[in-house]
VOGU-238209 format. One record per atom (N, C-alpha, C, O): x, z negated, y; residue number from 1; atom name; residue in one letter; chain. Coordinates in Angstrom, 3 decimals. Example, Ala and Ser with C-alpha at 12.3 -4.5 7.8 and 13.67 -1.06 7.14 Angstrom:
BEGIN
<pt <13.190, -7.800, -5.690>, 1, 'N', 'A', 'A'>;
<pt <12.300, -7.800, -4.500>, 1, 'CA', 'A', 'A'>;
<pt <13.200, -7.800, -3.300>, 1, 'C', 'A', 'A'>;
<pt <14.236, -8.465, -3.319>, 1, 'O', 'A', 'A'>;
<pt <12.850, -7.080, -2.250>, 2, 'N', 'S', 'A'>;
<pt <13.670, -7.140, -1.060>, 2, 'CA', 'S', 'A'>;
<pt <12.900, -7.870, 0.030>, 2, 'C', 'S', 'A'>;
<pt <13.409, -8.039, 1.138>, 2, 'O', 'S', 'A'>;
// end
This chain:
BEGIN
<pt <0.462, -6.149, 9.081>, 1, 'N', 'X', 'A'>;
<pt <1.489, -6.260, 8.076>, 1, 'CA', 'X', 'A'>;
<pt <2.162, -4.916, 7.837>, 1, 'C', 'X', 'A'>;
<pt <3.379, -4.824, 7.679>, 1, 'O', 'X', 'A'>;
<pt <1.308, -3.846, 7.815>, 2, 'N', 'X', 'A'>;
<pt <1.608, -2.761, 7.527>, 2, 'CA', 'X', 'A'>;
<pt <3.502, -2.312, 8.862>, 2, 'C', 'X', 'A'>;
<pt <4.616, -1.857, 8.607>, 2, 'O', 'X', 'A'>;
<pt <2.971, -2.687, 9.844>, 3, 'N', 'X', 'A'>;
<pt <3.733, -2.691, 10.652>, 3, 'CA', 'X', 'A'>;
<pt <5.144, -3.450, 10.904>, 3, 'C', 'X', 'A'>;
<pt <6.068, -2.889, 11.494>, 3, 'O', 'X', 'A'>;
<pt <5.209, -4.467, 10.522>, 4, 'N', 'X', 'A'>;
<pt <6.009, -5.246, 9.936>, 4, 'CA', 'X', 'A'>;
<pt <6.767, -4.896, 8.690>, 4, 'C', 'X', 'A'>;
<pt <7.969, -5.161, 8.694>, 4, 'O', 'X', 'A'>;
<pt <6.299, -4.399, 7.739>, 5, 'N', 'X', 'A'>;
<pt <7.361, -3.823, 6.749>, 5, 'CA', 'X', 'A'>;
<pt <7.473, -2.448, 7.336>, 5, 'C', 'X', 'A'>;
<pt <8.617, -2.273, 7.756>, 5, 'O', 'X', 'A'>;
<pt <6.556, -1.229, 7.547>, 6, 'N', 'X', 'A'>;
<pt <7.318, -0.543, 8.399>, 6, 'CA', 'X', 'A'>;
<pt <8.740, -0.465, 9.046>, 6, 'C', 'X', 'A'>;
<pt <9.691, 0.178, 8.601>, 6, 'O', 'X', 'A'>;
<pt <8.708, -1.449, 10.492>, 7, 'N', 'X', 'A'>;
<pt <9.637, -1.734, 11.411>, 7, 'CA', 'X', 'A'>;
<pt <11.225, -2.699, 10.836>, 7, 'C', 'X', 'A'>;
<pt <12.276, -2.941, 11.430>, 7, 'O', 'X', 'A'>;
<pt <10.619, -3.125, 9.095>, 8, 'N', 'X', 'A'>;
<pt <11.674, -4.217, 8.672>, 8, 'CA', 'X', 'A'>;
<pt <11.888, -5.668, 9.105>, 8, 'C', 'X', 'A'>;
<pt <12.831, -6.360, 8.721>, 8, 'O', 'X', 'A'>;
<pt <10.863, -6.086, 9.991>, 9, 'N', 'X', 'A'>;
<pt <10.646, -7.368, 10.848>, 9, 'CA', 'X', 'A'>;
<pt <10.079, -8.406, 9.090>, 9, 'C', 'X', 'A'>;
<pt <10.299, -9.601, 8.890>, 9, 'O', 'X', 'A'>;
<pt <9.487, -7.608, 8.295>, 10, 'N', 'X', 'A'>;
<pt <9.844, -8.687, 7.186>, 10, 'CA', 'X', 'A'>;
<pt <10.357, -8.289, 6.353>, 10, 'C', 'X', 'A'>;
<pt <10.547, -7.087, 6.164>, 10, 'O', 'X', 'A'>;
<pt <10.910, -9.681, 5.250>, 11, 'N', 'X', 'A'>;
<pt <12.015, -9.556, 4.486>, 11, 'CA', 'X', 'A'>;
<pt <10.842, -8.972, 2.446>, 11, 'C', 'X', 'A'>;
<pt <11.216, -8.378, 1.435>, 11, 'O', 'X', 'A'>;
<pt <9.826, -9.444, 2.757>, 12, 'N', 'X', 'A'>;
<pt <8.840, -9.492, 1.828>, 12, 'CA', 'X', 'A'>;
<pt <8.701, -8.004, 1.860>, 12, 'C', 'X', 'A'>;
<pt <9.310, -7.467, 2.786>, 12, 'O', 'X', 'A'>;
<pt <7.979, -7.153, 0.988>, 13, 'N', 'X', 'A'>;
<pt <7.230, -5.693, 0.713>, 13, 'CA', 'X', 'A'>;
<pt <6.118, -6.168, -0.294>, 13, 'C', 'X', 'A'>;
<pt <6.376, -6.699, -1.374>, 13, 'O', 'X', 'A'>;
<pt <5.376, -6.020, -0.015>, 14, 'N', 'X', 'A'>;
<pt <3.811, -6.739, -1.038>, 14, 'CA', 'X', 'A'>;
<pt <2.663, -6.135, -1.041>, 14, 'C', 'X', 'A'>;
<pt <1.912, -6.891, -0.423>, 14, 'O', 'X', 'A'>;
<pt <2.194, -5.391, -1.310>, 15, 'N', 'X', 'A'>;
<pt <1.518, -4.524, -1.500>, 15, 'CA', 'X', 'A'>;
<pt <0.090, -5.089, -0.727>, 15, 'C', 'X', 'A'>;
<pt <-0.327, -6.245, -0.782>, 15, 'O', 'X', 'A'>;
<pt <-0.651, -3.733, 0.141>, 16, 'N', 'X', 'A'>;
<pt <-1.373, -3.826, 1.485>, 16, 'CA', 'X', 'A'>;
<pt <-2.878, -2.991, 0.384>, 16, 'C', 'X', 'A'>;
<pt <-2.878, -1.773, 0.200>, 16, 'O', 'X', 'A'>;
<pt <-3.790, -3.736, -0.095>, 17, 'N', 'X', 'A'>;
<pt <-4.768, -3.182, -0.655>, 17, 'CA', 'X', 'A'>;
<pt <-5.968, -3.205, 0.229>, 17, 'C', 'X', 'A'>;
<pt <-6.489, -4.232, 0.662>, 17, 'O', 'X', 'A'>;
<pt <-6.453, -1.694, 0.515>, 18, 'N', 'X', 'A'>;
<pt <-7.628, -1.386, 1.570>, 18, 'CA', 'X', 'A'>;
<pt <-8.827, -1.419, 0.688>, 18, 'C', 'X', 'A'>;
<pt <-9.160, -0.367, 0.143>, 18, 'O', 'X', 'A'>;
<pt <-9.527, -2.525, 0.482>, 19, 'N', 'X', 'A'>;
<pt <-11.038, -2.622, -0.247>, 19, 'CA', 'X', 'A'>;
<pt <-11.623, -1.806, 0.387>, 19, 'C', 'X', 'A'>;
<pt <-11.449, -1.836, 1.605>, 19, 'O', 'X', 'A'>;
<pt <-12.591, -0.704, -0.228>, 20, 'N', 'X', 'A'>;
<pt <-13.569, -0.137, 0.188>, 20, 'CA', 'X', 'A'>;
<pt <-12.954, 1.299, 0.902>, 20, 'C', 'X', 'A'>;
<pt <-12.912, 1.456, 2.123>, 20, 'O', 'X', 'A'>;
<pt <-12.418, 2.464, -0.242>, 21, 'N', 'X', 'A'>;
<pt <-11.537, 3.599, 0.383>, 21, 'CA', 'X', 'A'>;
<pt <-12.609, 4.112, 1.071>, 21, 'C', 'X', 'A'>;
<pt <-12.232, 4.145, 2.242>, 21, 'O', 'X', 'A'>;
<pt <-13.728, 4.530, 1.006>, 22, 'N', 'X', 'A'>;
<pt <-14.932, 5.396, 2.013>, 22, 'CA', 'X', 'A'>;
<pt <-14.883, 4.817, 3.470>, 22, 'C', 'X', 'A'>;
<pt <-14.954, 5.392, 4.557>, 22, 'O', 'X', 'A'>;
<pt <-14.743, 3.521, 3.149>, 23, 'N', 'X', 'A'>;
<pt <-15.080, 3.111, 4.816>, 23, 'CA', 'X', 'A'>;
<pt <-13.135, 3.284, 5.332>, 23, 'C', 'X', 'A'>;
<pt <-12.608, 4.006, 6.179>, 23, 'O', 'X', 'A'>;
<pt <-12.607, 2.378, 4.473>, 24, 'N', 'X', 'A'>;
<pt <-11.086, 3.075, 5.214>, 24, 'CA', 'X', 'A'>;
<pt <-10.639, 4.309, 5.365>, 24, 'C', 'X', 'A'>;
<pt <-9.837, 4.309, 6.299>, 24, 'O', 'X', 'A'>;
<pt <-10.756, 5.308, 4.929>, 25, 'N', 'X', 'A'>;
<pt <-10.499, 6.651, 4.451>, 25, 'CA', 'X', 'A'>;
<pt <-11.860, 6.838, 6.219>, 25, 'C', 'X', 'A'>;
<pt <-11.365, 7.520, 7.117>, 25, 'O', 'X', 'A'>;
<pt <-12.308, 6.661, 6.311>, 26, 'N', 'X', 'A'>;
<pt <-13.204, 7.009, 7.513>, 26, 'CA', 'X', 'A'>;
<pt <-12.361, 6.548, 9.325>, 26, 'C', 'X', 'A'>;
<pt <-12.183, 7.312, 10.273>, 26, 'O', 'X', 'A'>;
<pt <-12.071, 5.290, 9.232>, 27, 'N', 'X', 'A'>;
<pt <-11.571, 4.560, 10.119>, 27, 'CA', 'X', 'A'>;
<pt <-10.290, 5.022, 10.489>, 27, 'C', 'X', 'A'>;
<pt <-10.063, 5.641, 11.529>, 27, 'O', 'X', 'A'>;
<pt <-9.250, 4.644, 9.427>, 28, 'N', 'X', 'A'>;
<pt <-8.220, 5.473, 9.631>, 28, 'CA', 'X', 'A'>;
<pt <-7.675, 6.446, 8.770>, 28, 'C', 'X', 'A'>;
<pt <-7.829, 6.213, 7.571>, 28, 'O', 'X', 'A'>;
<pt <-7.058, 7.510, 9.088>, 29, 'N', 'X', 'A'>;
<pt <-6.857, 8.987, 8.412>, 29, 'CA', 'X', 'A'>;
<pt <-5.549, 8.689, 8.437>, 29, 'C', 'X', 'A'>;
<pt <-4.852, 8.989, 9.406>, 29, 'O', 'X', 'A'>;
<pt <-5.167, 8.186, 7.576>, 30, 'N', 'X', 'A'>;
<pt <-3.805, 8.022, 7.107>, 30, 'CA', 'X', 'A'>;
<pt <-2.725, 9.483, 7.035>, 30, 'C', 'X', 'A'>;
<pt <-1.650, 9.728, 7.581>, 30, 'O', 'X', 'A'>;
<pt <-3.576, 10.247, 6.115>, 31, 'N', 'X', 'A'>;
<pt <-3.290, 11.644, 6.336>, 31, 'CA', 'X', 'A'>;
<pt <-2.635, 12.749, 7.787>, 31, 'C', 'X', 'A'>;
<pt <-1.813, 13.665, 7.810>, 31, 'O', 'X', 'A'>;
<pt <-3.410, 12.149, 8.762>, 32, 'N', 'X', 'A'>;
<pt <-3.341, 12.788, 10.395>, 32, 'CA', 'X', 'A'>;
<pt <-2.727, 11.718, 10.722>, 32, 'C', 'X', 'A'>;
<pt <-3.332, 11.296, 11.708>, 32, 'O', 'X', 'A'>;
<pt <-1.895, 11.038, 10.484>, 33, 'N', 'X', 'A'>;
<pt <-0.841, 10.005, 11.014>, 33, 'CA', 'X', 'A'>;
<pt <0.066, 10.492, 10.485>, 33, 'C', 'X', 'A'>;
<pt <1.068, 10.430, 11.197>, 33, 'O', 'X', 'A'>;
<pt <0.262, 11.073, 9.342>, 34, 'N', 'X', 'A'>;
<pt <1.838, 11.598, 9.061>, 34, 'CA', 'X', 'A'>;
<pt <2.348, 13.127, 9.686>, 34, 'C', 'X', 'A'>;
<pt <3.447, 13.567, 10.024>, 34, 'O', 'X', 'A'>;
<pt <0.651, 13.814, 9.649>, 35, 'N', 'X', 'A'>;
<pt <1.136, 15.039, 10.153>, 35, 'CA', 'X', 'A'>;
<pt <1.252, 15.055, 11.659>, 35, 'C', 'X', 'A'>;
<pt <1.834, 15.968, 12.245>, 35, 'O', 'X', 'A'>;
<pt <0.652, 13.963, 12.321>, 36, 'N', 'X', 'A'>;
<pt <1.517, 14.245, 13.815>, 36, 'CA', 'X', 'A'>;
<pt <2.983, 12.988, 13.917>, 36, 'C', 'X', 'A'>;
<pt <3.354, 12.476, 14.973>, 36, 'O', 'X', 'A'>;
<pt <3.492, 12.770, 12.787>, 37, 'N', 'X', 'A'>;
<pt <4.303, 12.918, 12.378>, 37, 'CA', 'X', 'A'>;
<pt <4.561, 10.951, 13.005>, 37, 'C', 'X', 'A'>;
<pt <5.531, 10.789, 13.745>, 37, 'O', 'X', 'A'>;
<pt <3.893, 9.957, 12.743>, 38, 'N', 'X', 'A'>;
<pt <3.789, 8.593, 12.986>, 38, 'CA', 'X', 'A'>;
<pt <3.527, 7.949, 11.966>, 38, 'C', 'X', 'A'>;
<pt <3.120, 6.803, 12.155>, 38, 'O', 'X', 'A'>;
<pt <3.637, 8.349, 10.794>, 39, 'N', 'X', 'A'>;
<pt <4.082, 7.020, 9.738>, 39, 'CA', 'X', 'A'>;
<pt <4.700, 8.731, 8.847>, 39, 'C', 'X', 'A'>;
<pt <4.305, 9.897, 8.842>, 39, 'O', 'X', 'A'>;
<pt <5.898, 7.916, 8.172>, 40, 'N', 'X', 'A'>;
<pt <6.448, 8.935, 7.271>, 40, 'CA', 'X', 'A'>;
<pt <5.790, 8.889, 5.520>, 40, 'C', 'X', 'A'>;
<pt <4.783, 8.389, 5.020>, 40, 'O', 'X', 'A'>;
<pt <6.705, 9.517, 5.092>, 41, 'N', 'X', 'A'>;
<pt <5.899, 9.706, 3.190>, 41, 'CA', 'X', 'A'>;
<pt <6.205, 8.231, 3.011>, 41, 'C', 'X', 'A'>;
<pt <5.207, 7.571, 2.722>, 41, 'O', 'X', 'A'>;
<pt <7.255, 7.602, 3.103>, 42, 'N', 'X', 'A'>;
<pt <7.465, 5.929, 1.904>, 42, 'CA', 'X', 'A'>;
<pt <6.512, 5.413, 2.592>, 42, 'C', 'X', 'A'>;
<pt <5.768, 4.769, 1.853>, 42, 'O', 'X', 'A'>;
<pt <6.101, 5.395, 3.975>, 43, 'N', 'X', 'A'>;
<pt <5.137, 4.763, 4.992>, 43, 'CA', 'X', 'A'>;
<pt <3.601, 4.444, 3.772>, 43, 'C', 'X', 'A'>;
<pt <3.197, 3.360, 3.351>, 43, 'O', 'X', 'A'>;
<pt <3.033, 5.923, 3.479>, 44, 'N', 'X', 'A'>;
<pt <1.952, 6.272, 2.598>, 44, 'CA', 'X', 'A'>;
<pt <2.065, 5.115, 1.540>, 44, 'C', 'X', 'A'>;
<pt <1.010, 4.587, 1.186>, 44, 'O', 'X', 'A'>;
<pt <3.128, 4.720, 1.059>, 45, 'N', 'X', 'A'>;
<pt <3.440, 4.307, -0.274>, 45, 'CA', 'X', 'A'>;
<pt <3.011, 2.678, -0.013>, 45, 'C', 'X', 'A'>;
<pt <2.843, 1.838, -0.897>, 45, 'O', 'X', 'A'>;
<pt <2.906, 2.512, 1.187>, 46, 'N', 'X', 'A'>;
<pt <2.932, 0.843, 1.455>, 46, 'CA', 'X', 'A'>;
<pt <1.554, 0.200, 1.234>, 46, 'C', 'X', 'A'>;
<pt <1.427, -1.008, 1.037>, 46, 'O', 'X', 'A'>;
<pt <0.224, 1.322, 1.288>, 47, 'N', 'X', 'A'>;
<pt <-0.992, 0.487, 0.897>, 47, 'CA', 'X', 'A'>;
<pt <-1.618, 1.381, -0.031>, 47, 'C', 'X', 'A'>;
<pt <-1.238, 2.547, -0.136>, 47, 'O', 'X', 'A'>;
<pt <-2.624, 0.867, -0.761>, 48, 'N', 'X', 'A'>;
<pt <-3.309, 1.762, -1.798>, 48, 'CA', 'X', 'A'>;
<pt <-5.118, 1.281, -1.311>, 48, 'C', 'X', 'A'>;
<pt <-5.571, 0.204, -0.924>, 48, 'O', 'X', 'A'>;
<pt <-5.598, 2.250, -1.487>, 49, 'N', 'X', 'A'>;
<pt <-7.346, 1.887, -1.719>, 49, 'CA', 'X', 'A'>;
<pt <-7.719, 1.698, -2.706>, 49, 'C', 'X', 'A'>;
<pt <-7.312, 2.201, -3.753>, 49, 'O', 'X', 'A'>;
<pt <-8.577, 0.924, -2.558>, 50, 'N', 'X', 'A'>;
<pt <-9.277, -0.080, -4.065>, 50, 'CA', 'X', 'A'>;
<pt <-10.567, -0.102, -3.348>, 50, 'C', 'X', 'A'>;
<pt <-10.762, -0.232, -2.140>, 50, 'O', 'X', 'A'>;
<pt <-11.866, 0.131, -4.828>, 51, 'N', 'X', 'A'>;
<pt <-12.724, 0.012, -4.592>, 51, 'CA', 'X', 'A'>;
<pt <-13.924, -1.116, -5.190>, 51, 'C', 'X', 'A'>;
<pt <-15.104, -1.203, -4.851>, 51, 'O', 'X', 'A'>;
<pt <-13.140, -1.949, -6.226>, 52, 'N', 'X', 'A'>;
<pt <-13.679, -2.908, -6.918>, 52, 'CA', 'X', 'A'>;
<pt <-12.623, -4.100, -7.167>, 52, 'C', 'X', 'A'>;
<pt <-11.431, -3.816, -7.053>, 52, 'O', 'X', 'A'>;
<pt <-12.991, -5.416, -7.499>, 53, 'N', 'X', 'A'>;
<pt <-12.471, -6.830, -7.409>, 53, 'CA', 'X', 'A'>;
<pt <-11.296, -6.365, -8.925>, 53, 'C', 'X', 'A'>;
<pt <-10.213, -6.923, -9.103>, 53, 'O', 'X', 'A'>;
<pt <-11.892, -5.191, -9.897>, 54, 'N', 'X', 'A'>;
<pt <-11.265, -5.277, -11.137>, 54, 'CA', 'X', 'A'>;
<pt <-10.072, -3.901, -11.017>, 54, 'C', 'X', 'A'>;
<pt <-9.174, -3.645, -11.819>, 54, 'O', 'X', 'A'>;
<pt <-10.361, -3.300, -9.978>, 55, 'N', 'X', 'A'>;
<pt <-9.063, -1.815, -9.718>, 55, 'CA', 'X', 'A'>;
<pt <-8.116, -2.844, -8.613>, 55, 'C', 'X', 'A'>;
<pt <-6.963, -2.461, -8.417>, 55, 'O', 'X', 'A'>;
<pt <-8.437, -3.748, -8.107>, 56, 'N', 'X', 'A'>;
<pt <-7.528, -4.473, -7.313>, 56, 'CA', 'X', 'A'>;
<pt <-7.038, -5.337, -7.773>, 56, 'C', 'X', 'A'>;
<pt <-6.117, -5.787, -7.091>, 56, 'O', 'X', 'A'>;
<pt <-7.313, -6.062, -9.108>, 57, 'N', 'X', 'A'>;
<pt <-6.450, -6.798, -10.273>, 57, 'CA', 'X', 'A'>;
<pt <-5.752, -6.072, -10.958>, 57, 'C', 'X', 'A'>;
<pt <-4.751, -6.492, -11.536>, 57, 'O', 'X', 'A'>;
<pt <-6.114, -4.983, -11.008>, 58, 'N', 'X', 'A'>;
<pt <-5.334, -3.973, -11.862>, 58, 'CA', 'X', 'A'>;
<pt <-3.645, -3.404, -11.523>, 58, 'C', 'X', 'A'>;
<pt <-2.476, -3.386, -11.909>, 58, 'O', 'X', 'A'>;
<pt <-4.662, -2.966, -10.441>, 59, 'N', 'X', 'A'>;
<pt <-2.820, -2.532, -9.410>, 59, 'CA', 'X', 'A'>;
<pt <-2.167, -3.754, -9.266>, 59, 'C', 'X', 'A'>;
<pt <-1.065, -3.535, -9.768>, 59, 'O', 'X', 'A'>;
<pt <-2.179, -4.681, -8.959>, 60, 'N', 'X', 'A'>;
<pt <-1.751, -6.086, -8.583>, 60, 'CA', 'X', 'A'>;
<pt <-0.984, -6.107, -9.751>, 60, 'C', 'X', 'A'>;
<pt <0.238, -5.973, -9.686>, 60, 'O', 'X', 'A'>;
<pt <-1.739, -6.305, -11.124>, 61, 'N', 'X', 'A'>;
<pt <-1.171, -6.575, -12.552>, 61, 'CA', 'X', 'A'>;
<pt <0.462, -5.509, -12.269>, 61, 'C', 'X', 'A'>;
<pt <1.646, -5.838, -12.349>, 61, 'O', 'X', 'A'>;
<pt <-0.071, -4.435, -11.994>, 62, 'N', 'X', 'A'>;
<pt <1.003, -2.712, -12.283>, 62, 'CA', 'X', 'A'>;
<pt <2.063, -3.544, -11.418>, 62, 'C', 'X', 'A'>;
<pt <3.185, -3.769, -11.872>, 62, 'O', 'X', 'A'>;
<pt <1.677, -3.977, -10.196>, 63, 'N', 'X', 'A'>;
<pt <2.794, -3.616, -9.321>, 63, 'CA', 'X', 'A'>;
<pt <4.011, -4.846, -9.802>, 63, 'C', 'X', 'A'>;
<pt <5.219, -4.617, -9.844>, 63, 'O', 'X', 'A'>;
<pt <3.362, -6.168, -10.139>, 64, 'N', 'X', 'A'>;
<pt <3.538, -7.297, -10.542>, 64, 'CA', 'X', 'A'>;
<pt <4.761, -7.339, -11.689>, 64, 'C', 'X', 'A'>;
<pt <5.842, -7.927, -11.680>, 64, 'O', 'X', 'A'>;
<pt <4.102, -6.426, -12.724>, 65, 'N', 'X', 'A'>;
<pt <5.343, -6.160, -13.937>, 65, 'CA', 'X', 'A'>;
<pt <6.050, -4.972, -13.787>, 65, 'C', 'X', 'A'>;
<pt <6.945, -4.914, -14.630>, 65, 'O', 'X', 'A'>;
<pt <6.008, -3.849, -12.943>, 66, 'N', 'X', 'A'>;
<pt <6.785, -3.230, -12.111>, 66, 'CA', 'X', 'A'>;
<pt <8.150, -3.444, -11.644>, 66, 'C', 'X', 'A'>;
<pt <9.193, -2.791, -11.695>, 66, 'O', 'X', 'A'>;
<pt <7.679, -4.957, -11.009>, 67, 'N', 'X', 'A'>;
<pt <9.091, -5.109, -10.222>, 67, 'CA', 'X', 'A'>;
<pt <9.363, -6.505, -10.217>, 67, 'C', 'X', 'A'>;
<pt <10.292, -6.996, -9.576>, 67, 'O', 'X', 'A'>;
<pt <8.388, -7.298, -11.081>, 68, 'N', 'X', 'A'>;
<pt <9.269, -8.623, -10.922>, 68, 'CA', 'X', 'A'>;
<pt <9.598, -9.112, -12.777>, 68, 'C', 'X', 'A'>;
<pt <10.513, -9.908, -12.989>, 68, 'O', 'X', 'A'>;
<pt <8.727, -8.521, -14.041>, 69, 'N', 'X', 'A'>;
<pt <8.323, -8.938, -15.041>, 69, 'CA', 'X', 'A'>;
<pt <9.603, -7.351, -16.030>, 69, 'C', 'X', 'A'>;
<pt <10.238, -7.761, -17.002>, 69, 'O', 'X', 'A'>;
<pt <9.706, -6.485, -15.814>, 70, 'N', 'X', 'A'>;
<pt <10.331, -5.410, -16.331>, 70, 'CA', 'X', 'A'>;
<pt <11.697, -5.977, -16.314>, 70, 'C', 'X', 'A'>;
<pt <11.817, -6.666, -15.301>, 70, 'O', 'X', 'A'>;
<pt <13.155, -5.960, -17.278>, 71, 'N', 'X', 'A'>;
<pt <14.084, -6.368, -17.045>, 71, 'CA', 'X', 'A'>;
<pt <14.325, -5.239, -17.814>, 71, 'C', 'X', 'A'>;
<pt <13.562, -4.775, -18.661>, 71, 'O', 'X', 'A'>;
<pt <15.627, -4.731, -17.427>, 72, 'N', 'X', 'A'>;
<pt <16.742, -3.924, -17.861>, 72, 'CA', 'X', 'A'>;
<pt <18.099, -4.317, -18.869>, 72, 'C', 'X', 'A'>;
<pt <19.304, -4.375, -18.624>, 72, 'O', 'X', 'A'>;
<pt <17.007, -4.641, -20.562>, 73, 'N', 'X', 'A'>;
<pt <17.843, -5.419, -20.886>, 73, 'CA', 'X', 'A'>;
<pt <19.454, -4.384, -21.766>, 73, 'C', 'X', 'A'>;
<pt <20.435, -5.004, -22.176>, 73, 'O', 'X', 'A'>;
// end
């Protein structure tokens, strides 16, 4: 998915939550992907690490009234 909003092949942006940052943060180094220069900064912005069922309701909640529940009245 990550790749897909990347490239713009989808029309959706929905937030990419990595359960368990120790083991992702191990696997892939998100970090050493930007500095040899293969995903850019908004790239970073597309998934977050979560480490519990209640920090991944949480962000969900944030991102949720963020951008669909906030109106500019």
């Amino acid at each position: 998915m990550l790749t897909l909003i990347q490239t713009g092949k989808t029309k959706r942006h929905f937030p990419i939550l990595l359960y368990g940052s120790d083991f992702w943060r191990k696997v892939l180094d998100f970090n050493v992907f930007h500095e040899w220069g293969m995903i850019s900064d908004e790239d970073r912005d597309l998934y977050h690490h979560v480490d519990s069922v209640t920090e991944a309701r949480d962000h969900l909640i944030q991102i949720i009234t963020e951008k669909y529940l906030k109106h500019d009245d």
